[in-house]
N, C-alpha and C positions, 0 to 999 in steps of 0.2 A: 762921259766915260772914256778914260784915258784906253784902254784894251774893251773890245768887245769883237765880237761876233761880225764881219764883214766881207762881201764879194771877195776879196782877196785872199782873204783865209782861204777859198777853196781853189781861188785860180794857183794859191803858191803851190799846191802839189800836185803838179801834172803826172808824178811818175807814181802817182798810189792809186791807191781805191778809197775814194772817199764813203765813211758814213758818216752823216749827222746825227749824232746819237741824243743831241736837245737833252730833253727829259729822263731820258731812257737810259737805263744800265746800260753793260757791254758783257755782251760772254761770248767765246770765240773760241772755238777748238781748231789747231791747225792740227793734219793729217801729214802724215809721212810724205817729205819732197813737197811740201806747199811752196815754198818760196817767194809769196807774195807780199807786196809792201801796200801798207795799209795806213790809213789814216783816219782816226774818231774826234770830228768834232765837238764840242759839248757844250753848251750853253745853258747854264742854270740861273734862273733871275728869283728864285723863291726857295725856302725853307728845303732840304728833302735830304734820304738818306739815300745810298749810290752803292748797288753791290755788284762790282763787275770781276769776273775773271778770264783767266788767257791763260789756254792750255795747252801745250803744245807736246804732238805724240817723239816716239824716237825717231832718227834721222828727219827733224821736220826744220828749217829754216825760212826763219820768219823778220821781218823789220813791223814798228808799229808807231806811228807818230799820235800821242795821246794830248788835244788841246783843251785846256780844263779855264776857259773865258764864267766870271760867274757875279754875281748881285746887277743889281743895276742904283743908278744915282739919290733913289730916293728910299728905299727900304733895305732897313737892315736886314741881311738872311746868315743863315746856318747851314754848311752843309758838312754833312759826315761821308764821307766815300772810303768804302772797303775794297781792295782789289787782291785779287790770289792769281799767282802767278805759277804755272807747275810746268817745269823745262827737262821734258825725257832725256833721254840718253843719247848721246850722238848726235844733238844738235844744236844750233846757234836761235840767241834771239837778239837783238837790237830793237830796243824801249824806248823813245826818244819825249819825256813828259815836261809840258808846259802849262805854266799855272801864271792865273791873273785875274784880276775882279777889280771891284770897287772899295772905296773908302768904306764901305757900311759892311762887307761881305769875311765873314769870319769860316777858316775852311780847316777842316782836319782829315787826312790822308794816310790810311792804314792800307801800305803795302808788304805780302806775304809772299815768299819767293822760296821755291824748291826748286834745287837744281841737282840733275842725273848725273851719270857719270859720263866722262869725254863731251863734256859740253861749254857752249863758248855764250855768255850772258853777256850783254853791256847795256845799261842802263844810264840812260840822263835824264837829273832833275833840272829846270829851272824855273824859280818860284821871282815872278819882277815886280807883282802888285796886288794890293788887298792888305786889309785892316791887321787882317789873323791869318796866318798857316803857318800848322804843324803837320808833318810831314814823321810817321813814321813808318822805319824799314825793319825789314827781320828777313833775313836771308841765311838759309840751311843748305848747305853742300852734305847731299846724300850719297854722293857718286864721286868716285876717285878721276884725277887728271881733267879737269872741269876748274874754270878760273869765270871772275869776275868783275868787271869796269865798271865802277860809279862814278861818274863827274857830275859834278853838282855846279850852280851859278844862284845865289841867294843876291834880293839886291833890294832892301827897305831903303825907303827913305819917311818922309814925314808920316809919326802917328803910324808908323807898319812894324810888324812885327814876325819874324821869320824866324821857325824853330824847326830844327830838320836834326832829327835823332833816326840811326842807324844800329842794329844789332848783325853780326856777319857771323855765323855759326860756323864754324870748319870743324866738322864731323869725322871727317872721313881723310884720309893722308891727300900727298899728290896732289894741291887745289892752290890753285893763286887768287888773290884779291885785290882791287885798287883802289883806294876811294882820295878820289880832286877834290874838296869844297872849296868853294872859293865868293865871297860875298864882298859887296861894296855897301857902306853902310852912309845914306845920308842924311840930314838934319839931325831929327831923334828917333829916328829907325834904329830895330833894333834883328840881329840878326842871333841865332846859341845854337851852334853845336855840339850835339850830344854823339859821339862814336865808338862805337865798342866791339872789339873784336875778340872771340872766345874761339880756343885752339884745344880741339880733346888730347887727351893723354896718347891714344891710339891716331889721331889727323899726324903724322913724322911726315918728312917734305913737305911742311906745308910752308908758303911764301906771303908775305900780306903787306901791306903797305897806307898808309891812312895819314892825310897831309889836310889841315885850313890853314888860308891865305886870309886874312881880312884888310881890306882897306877903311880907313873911315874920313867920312869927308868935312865933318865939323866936331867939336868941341863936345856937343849930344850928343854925339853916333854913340855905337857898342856896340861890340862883338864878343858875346861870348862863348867858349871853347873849352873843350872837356874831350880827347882822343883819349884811348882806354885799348890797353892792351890785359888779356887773360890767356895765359900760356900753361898748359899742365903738360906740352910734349917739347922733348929738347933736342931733335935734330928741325930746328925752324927755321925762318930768315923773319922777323917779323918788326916793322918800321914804324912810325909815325910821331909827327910832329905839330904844331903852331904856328902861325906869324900872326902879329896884328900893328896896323903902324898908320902911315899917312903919305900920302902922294909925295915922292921922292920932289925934295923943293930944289936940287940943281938942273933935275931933268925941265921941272914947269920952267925954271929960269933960263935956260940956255933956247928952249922954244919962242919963250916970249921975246928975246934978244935978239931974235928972228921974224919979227913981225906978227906970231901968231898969237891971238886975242888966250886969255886966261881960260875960258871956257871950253873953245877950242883944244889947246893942250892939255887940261885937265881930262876931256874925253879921252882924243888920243889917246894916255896912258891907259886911261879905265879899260877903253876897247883894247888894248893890245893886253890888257890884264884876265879880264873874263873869254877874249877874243882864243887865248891861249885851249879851253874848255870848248867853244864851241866848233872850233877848226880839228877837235880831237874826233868830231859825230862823224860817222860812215856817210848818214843818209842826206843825198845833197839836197833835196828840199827840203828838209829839216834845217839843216845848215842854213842853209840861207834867210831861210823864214824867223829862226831863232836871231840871227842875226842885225836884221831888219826890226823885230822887236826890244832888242838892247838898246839900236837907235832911238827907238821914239822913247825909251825911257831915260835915256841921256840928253835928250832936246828938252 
């Protein structure tokens, strides 16, 4: 098993509170001035459906590093995991979610997100291994002057299949959004984003922004890309774009011209590609841990 469940999972977070949530849902309600950072390990090797939520009251400031390790080498499993997310008024959350399994392990992720007004959400996905995941979001701005961060890091390679569909409601005026995806695609992995952003009549000042990056690293790869813009109010700022291409061939050339082996520089690039996504995380053990896992999935 390329990713699983090990000693260092827990030694990487010195600065949290770890639970092992194994088998077991998660619900969590943080209280006014919580401010604690927190870390749910999770390790699923069987069949099972996952209904966790994370509630956070007004003025509460929370971080949460959610690691989602799941099948193991010899059986195929299925998991469904629901999580609801409800972010009061006046406060911040930081989500930090990582996702990984097995060749046999097919995973689907339905996250629900409400956000209050004057509140600060940031949110990371990164999906690096398993057969199946789909990954969706729906995110409602109910409260005015209230923004939110999505950076995302997709990265199949052989036989994997990575779908991460987003819905971002802006309701309400006064609310910013941002969503990074950014995937590397290799053999015959296949990576599809679905992003849609819906602006009410009454959300005026609202700011939005929604950008994929795809690399692909063979002839197989695919990326596919579908950004969506729905505007019914017209004092807006509202952005988004595509790219999808191949490892810039003067950058590999000029490296290897220098002594540095094809592999090597091809990394380089990648990690300074997705590198850009995770040096963007608040939480340094996070940071660093996501980090560390890019590597073993580039070696």
């Amino acid at each position: 098993m390329l990713f699983g469940l090990r000693k260092d999972d827990f030694l990487a977070f010195p600065n949290h509170i770890i639970t092992q949530t194994s088998e077991d849902d998660f619900h969590f309600s943080a209280g006014e001035g919580d401010g604690i950072t927190r870390a749910y390990l999770n390790l699923t090797t069987h069949n099972v459906s996952r209904n966790n939520s994370l509630h956070l009251a007004n003025n509460s400031h929370s971080q949460f590093a959610y690691i989602m390790l799941y099948g193991d080498d010899n059986n195929v499993i299925n998991q469904n995991v629901d999580t609801e997310i409800v972010v009061g008024d006046d406060s911040s959350l930081e989500l930090n979610v990582f996702c990984a399994g097995t060749e046999n392990a097919d995973t689907t992720h339905n996250v629900n997100v409400k956000i209050g007004k004057n509140s600060d959400v940031k949110m990371s996905f990164a999906v690096l291994a398993g057969k199946s995941f789909k990954t969706k979001i729906n995110v409602d701005f109910n409260g005015e002057n209230s923004s939110l961060s999505l950076p995302v890091i997709l990265m199949p390679s052989k036989d994997e299949s990575f779908d991460f569909q987003t819905i971002v409601n802006h309701n309400v005026g006064c609310c910013n959004s941002k969503q990074i995806v950014r995937s590397v695609v290799a053999d015959n992995g296949v990576s599809d984003f679905y992003g849609l952003v819906k602006v009410a009549q009454n959300a005026q000042k609202t700011e939005t922004e929604q950008v994929n990056n795809n690399i692909l690293l063979s002839d197989e790869s695919r990326a596919l890309s579908k950004p969506q813009l729905e505007i019914y109010a017209d004092d807006v700022k509202c952005s988004h774009g595509s790219t999808t291409g191949m490892l810039d061939k003067e950058a590999l050339f000029y490296m290897r011209s220098r002594g540095i082996s094809e592999k090597t520089a091809q990394n380089l690039l990648l990690d300074a590609f997705v590198g850009e996504i995770a040096d963007s995380i608040e939480a340094e053990d996070y940071r660093n841990y996501l980090k560390g896992q890019i590597a073993v999935k580039l070696s």
